[in-house]
C-alpha positions as CSV (number, residue, x, y, z in Angstrom):
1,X,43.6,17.8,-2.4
2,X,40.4,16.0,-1.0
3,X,37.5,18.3,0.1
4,X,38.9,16.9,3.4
5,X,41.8,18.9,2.8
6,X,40.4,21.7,1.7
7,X,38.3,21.7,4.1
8,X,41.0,22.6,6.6
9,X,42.1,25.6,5.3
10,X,38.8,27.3,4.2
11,X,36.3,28.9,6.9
12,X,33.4,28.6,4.8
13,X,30.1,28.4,5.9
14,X,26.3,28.5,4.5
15,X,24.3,31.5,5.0
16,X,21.6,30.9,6.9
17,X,23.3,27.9,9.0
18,X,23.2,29.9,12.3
19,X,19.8,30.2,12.6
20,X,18.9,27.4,11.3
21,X,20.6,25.6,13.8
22,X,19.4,28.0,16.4
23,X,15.9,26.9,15.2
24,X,16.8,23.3,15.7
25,X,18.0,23.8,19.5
26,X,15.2,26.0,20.1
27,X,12.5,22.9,19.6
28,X,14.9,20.8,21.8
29,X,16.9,19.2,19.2
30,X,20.4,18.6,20.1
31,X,22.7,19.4,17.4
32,X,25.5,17.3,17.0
33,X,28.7,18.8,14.7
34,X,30.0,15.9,12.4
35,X,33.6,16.6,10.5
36,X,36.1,14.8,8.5
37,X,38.9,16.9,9.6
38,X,41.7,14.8,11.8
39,X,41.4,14.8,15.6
40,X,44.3,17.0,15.4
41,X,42.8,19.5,14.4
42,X,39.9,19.2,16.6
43,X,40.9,23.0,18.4
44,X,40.7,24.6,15.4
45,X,37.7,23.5,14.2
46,X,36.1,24.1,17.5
47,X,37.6,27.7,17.5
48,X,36.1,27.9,14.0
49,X,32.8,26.9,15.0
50,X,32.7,29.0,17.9
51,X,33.2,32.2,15.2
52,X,30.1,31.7,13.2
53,X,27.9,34.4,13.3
54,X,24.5,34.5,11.9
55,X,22.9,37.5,10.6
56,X,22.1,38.9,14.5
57,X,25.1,37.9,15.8
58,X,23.7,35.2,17.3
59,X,26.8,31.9,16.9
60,X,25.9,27.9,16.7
61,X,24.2,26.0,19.4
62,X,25.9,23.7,21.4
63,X,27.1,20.5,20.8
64,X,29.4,17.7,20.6
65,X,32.3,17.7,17.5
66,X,32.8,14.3,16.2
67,X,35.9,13.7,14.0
68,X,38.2,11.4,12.6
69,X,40.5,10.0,14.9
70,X,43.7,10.1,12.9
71,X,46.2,12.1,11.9
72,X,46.4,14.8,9.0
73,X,47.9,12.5,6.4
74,X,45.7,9.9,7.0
75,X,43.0,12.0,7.0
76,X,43.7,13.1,3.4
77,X,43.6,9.5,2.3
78,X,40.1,8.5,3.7
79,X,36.6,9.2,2.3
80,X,34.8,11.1,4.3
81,X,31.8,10.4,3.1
82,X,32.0,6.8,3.9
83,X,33.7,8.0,7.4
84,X,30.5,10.3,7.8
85,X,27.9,7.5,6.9
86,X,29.3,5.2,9.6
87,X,29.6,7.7,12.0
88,X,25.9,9.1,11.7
89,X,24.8,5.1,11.5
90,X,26.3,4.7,14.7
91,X,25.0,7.6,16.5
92,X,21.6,6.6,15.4
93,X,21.9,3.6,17.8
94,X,22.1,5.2,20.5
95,X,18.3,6.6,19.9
96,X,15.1,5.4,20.0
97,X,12.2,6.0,17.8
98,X,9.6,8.7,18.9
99,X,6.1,8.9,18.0
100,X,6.7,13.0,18.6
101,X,9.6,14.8,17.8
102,X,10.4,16.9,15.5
103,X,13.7,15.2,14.2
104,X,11.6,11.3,14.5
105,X,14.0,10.4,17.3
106,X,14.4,10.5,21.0
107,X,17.7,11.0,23.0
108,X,19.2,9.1,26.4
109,X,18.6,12.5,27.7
């Protein structure tokens, strides 16, 4: 199987992503969750995300979920990196560049 499709059985997660991310949303950066898993499976991986727990209990920010927008089998077939790459390239249009900012750009928001 692809990591893609390993992907979509494990649960795995880094230790220390929670508060990292909690970090992040604290300084008013929006976190935004990027995955190659298939749009079908977009309510388990939101179910999944909404389960992390960091070391206080404490779960993820908030934020979109981008994923792919095919099916399971197809899904399996593409690399993710490349769909990753485009995806992140294209999300970066929609920003400007900041002279402040932590994260060097600044939202429509």
């Amino acid at each position: 199987l692809s990591s893609v499709g390993s992907s979509l059985a494990s649960g795995y997660t880094h230790a220390g992503v929670v508060e990292a991310l909690q970090l992040l949303a604290a300084a008013r950066i929006r976190v935004v969750f990027l995955t190659a898993r298939p749009i079908t499976f977009v309510a388990r991986t939101r179910s999944f995300l909404e389960s992390i727990r960091g070391a206080e209990g404490r779960g993820l920010p908030a934020g979109p979920l981008l994923t792919m927008s095919c099916k399971a089998l197809q899904a399996l077939r593409s690399p993710h990196q490349t769909f990753k790459t485009s995806i992140m390239a294209e999300v970066k249009t929609l920003f400007k560049p900041s002279e402040e900012g932590a994260s060097g750009w600044e939202g429509p928001w």
